[in-house]
DSSP file (Angstrom, degrees, kcal/mol; ACC not computed):
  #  RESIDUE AA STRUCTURE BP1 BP2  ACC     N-H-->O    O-->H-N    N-H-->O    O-->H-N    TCO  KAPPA ALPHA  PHI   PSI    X-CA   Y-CA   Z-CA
    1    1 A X              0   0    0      0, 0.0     2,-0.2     0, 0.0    97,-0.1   0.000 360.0 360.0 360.0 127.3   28.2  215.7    0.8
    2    2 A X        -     0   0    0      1,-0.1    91,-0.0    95,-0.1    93,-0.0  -0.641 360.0-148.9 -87.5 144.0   30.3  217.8    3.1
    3    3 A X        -     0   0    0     -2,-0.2     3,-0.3     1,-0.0    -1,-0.1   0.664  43.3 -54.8 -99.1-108.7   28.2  220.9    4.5
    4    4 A X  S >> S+     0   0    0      1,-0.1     3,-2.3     2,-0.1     4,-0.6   0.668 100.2 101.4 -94.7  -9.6   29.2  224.4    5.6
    5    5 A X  T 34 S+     0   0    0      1,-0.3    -1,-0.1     2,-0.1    72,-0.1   0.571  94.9  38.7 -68.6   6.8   31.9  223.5    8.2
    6    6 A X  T 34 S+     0   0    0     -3,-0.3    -1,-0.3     1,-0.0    -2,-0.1   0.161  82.3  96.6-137.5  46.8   34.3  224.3    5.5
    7    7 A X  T <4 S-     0   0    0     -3,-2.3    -2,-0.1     2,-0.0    -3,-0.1   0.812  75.7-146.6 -36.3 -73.6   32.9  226.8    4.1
    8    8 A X     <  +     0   0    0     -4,-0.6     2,-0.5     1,-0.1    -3,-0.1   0.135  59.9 110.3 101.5 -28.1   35.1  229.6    6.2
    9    9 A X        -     0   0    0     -5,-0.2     2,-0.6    13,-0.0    -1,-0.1  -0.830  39.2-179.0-121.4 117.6   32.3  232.4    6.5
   10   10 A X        +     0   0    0     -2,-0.5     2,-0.2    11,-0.0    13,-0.1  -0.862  19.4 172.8-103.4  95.3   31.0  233.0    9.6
   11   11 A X        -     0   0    0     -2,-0.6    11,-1.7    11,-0.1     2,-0.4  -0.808  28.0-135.6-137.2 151.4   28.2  236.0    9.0
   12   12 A X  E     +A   21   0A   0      9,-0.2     2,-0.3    -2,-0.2     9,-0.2  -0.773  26.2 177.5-116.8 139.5   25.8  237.4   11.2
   13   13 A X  E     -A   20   0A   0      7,-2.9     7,-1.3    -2,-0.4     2,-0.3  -0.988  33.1-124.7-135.8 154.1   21.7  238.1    9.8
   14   14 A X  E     +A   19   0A   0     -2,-0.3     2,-0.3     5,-0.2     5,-0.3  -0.830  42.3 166.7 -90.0 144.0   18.6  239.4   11.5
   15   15 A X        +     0   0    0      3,-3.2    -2,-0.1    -2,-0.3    50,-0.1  -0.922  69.0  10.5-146.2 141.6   16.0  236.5   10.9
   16   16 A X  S    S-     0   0    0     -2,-0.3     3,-0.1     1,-0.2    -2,-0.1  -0.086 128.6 -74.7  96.3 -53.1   13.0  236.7   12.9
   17   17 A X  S    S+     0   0    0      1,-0.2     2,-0.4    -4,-0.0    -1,-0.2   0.469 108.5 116.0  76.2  52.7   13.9  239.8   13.9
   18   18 A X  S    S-     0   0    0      2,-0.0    -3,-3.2     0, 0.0    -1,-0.2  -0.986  73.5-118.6-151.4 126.0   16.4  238.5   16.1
   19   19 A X  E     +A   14   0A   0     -2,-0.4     2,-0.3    -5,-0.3    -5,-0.2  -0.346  51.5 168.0 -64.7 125.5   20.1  239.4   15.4
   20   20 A X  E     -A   13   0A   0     -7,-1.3    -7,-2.9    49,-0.1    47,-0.2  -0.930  41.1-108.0-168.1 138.8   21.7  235.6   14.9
   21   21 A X  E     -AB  12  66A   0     45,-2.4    45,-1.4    -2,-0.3     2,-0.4  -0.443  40.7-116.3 -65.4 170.6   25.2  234.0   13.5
   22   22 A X        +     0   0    0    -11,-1.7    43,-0.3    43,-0.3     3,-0.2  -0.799  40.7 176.5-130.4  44.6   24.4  232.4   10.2
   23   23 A X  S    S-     0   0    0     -2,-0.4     2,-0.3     1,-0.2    42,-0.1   0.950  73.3 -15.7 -48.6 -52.8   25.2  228.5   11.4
   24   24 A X        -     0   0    0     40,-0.3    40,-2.4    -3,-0.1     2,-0.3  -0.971  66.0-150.3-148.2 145.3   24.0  227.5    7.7
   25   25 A X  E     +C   63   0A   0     -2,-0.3    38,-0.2    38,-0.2     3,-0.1  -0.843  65.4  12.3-125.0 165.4   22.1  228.8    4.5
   26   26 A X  E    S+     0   0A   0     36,-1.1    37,-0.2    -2,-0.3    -1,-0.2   0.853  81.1 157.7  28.0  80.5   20.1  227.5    1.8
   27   27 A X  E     -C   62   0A   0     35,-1.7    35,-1.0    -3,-0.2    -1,-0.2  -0.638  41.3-104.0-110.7 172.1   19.6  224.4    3.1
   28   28 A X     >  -     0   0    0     -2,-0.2     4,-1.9    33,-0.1    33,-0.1  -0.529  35.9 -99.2-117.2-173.4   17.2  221.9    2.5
   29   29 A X  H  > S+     0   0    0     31,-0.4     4,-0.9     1,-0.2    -1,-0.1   0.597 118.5  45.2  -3.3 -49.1   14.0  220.9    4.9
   30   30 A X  H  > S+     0   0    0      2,-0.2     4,-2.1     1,-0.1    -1,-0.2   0.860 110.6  52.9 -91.9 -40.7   15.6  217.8    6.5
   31   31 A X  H  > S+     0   0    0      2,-0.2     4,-2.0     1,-0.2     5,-0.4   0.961 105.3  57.8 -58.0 -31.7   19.0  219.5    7.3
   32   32 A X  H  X S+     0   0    0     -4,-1.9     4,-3.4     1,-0.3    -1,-0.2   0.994 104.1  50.5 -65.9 -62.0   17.1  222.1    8.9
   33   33 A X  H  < S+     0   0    0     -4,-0.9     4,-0.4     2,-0.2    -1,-0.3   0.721 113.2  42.2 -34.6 -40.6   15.5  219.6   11.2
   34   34 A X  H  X S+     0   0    0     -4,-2.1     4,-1.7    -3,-0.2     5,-0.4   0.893 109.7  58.7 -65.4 -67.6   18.8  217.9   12.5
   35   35 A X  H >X S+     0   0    0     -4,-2.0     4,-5.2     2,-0.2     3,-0.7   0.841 111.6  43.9 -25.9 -65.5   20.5  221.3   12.8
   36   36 A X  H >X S+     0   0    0     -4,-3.4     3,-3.5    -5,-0.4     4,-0.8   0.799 111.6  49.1 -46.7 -85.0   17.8  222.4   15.3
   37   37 A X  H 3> S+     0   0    0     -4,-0.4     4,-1.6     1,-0.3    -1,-0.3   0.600 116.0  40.3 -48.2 -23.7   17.4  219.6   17.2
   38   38 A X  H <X S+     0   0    0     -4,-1.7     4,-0.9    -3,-0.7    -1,-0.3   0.681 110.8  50.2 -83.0 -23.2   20.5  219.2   17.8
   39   39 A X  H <<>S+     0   0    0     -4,-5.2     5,-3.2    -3,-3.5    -2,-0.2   0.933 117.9  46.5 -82.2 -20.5   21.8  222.6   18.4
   40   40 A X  H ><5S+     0   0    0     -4,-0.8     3,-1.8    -5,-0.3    -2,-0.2   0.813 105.4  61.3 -65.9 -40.5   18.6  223.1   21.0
   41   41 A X  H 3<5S+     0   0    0     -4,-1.6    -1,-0.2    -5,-0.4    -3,-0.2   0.914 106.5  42.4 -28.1 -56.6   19.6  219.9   22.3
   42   42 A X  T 3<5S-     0   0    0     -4,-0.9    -1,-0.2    -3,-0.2    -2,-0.2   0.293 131.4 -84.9-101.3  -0.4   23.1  221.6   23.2
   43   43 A X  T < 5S+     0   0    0     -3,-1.8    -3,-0.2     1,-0.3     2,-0.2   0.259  83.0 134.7 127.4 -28.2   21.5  225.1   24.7
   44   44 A X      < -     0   0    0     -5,-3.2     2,-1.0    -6,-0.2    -1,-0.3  -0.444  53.9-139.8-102.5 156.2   21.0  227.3   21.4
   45   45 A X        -     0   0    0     -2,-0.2    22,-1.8    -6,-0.0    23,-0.3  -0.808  29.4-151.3 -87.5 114.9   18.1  229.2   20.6
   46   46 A X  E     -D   66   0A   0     -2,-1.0     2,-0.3    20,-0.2    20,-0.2  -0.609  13.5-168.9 -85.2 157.2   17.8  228.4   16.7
   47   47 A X  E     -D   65   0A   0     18,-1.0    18,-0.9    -2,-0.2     2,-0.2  -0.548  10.5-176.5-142.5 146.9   16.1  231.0   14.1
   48   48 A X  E     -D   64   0A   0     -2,-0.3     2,-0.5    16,-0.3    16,-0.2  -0.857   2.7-168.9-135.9 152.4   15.4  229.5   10.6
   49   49 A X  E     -D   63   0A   0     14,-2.0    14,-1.7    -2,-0.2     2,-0.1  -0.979  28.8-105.6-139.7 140.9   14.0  231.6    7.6
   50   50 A X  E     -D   62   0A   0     -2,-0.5    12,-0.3    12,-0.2     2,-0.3  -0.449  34.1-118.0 -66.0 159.2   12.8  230.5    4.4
   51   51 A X        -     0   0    0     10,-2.5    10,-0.3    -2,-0.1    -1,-0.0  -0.803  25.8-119.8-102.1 109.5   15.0  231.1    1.4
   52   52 A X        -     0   0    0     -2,-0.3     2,-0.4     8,-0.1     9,-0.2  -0.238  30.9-142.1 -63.6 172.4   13.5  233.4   -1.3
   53   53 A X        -     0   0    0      1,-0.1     6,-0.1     7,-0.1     7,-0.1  -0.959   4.5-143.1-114.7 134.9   13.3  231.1   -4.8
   54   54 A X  S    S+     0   0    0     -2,-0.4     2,-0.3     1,-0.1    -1,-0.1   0.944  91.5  12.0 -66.9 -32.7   14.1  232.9   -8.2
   55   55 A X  S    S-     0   0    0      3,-0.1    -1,-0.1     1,-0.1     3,-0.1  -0.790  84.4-116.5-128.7 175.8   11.4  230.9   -9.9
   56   56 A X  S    S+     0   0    0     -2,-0.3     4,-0.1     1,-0.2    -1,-0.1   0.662 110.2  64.0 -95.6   9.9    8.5  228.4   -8.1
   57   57 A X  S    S+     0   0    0      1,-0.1     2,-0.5     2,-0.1    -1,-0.2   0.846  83.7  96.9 -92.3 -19.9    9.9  225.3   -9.7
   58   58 A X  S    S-     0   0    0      1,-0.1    -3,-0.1    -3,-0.1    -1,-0.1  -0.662  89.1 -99.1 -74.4 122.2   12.9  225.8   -7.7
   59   59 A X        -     0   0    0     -2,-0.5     2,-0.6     1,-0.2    -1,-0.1   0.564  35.9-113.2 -72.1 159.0   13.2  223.8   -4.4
   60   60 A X        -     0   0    0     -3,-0.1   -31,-0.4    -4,-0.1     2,-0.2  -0.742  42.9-178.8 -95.1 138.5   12.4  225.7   -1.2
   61   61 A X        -     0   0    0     -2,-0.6   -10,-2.5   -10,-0.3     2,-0.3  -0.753   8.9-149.3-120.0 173.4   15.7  226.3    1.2
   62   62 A X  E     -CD  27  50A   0    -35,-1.0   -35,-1.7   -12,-0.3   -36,-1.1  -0.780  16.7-137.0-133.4 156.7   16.4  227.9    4.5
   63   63 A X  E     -CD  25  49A   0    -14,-1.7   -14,-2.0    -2,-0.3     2,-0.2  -0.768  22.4-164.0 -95.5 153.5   18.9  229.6    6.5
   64   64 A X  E     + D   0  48A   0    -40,-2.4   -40,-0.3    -2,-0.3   -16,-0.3  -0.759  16.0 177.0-125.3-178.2   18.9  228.3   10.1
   65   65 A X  E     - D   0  47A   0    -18,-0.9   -18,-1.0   -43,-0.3   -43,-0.3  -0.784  20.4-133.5-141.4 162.1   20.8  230.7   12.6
   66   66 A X  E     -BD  21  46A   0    -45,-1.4   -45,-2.4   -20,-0.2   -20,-0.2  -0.953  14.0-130.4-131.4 152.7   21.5  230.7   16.4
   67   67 A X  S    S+     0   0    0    -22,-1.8     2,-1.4    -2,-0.3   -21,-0.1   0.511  90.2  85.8 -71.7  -5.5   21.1  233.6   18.9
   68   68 A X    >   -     0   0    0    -23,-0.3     3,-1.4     1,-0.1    -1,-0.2  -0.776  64.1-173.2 -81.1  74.1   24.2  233.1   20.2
   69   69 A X  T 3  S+     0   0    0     -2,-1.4    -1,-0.1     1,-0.3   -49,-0.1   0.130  81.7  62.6 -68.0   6.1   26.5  235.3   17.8
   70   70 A X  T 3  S+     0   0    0    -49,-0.1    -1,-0.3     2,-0.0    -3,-0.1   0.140  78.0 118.7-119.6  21.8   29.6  234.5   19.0
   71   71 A X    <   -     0   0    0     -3,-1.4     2,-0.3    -5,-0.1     3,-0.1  -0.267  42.9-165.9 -53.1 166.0   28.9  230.4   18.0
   72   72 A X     >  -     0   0    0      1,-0.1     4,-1.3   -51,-0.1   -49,-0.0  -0.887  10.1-157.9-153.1 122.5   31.5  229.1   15.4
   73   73 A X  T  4 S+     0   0    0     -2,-0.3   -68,-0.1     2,-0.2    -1,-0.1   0.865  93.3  59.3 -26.9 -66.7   30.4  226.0   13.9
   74   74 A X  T >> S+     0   0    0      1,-0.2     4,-2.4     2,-0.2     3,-2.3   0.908 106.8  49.2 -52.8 -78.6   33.8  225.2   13.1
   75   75 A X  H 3> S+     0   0    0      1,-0.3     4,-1.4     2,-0.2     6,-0.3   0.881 106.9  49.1 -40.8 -58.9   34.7  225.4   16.6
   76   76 A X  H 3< S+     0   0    0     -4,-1.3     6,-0.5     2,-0.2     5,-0.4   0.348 113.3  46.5 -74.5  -1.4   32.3  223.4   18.1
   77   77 A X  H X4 S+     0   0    0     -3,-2.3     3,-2.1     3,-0.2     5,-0.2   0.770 114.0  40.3 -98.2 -71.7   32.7  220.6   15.9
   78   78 A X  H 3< S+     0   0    0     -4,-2.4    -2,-0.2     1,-0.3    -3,-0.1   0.623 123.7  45.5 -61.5 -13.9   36.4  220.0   15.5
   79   79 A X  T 3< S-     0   0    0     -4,-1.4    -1,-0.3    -5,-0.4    -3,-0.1   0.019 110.6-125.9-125.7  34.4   36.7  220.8   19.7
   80   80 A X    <   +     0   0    0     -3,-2.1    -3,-0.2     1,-0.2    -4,-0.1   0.709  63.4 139.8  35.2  44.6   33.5  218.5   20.5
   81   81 A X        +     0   0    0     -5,-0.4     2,-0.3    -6,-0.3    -1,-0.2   0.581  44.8  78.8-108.1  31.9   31.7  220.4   22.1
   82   82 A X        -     0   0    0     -6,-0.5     8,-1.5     8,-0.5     2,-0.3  -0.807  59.8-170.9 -98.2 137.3   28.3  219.3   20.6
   83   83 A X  B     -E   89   0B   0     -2,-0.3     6,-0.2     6,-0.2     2,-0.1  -0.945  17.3-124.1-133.6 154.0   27.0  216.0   22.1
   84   84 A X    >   -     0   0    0      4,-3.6     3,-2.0    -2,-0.3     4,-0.2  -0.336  38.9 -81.8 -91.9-173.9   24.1  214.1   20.8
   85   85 A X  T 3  S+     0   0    0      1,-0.3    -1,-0.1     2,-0.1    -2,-0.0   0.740 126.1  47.2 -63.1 -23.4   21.2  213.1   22.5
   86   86 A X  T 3  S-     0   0    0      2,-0.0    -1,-0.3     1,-0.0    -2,-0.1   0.154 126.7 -88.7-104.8   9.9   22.3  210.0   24.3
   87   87 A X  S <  S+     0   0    0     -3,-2.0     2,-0.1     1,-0.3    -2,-0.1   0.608  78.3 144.6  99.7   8.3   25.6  211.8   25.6
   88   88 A X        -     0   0    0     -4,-0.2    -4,-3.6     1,-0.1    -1,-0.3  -0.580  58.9-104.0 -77.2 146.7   28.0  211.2   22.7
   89   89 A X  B     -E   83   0B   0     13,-0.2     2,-0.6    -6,-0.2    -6,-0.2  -0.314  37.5-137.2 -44.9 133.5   31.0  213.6   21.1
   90   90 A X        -     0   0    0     -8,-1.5    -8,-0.5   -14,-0.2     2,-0.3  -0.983  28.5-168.0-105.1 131.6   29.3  215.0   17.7
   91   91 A X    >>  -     0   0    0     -2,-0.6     3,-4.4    10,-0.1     4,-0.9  -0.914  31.1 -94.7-137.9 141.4   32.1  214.7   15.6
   92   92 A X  H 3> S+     0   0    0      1,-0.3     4,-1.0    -2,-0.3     6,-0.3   0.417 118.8  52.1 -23.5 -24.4   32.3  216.2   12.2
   93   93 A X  H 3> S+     0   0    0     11,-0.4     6,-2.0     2,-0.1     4,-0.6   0.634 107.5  54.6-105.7  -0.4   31.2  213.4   10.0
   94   94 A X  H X4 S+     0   0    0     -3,-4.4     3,-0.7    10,-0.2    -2,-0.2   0.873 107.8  49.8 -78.8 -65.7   28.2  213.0   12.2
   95   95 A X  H 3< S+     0   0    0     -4,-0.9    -3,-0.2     1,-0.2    -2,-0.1   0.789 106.9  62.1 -27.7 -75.8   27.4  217.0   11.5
   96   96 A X  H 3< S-     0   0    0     -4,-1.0    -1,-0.2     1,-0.2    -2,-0.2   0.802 107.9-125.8 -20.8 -48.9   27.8  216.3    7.7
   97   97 A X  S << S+     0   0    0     -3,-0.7    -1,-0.2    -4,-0.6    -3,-0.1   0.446  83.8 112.0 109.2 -12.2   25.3  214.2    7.7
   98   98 A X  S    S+     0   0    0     -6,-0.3     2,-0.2    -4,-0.2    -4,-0.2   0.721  76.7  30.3-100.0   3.1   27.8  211.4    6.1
   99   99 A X        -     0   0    0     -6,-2.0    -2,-0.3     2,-0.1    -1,-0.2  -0.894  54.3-149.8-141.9 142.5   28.0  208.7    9.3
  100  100 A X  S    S+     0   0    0     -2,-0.2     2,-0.6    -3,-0.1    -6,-0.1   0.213  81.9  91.7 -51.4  -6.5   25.6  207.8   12.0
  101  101 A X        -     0   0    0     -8,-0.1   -10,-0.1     1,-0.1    -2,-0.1  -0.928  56.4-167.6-120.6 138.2   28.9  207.2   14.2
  102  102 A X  S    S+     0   0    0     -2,-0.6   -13,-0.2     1,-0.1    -1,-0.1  -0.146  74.2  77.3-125.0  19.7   30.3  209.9   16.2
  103  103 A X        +     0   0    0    -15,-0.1    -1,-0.1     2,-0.1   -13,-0.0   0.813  63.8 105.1 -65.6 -55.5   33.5  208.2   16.9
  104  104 A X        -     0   0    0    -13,-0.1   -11,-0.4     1,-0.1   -10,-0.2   0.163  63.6-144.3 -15.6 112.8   35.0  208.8   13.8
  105  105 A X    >>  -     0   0    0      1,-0.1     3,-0.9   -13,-0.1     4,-0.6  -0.613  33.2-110.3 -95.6 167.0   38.0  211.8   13.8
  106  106 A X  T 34 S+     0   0    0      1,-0.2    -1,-0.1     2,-0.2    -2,-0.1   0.709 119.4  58.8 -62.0 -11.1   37.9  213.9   10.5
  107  107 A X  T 34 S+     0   0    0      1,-0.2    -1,-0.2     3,-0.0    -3,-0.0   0.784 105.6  49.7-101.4 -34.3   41.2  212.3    9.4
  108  108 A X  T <4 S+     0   0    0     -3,-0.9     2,-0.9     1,-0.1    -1,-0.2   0.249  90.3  99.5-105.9 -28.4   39.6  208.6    9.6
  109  109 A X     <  -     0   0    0     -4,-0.6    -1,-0.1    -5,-0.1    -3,-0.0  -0.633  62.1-151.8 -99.0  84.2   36.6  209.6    7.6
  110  110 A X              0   0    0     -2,-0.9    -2,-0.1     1,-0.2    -3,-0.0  -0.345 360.0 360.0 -28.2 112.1   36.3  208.7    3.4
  111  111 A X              0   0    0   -109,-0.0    -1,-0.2     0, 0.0  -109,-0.1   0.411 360.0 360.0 -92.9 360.0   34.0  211.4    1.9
């Protein structure tokens, strides 16, 4: 499942009470948990906020953010400049969530 990096909107939110780009919303538990560690891995100070729910059977989401409001996602995926913990390129189908291999170029990758 491909996530927000094609999306296209790049919005700014206070969460926390801290002015922060929008990296992704209403997302679930575990995404939130890569995202962080790996964008604090790379330097950014991440924000996440719970997601109101309309009803309580519906699953709880998040927004995550970083303070760093002039991030682009986009950008920083397709022009590597995210590296994982062990000093690898993070390459768009590793963000997605849809390979464990950070070799991969977007063009090369079956969704």
């Amino acid at each position: 499942m491909i996530m927000a990096l094609d999306s296209g909107k790049h919005t700014e939110k206070e969460i926390n009470g801290v002015r922060c780009k929008v990296v992704e919303k209403s997302i679930s538990s575990e995404r939130v948990t890569f995202l962080k560690d790996l964008l604090e891995h790379n330097g950014f100070t991440v924000q996440v906020e719970e997601d109101k729910r309309k009803t309580e059977d519906d699953p709880q989401t998040y927004t995550l953010g970083v303070t760093d409001i002039t991030f682009n996602p986009v950008l920083a995926v397709y022009k590597f400049m995210l590296k994982t913990k062990d000093g690898r390129k993070v390459s768009p189908a590793y963000y997605n969530q849809v390979s464990d291999d950070t070799r991969p170029e977007y063009w090369e990758v079956k969704a």
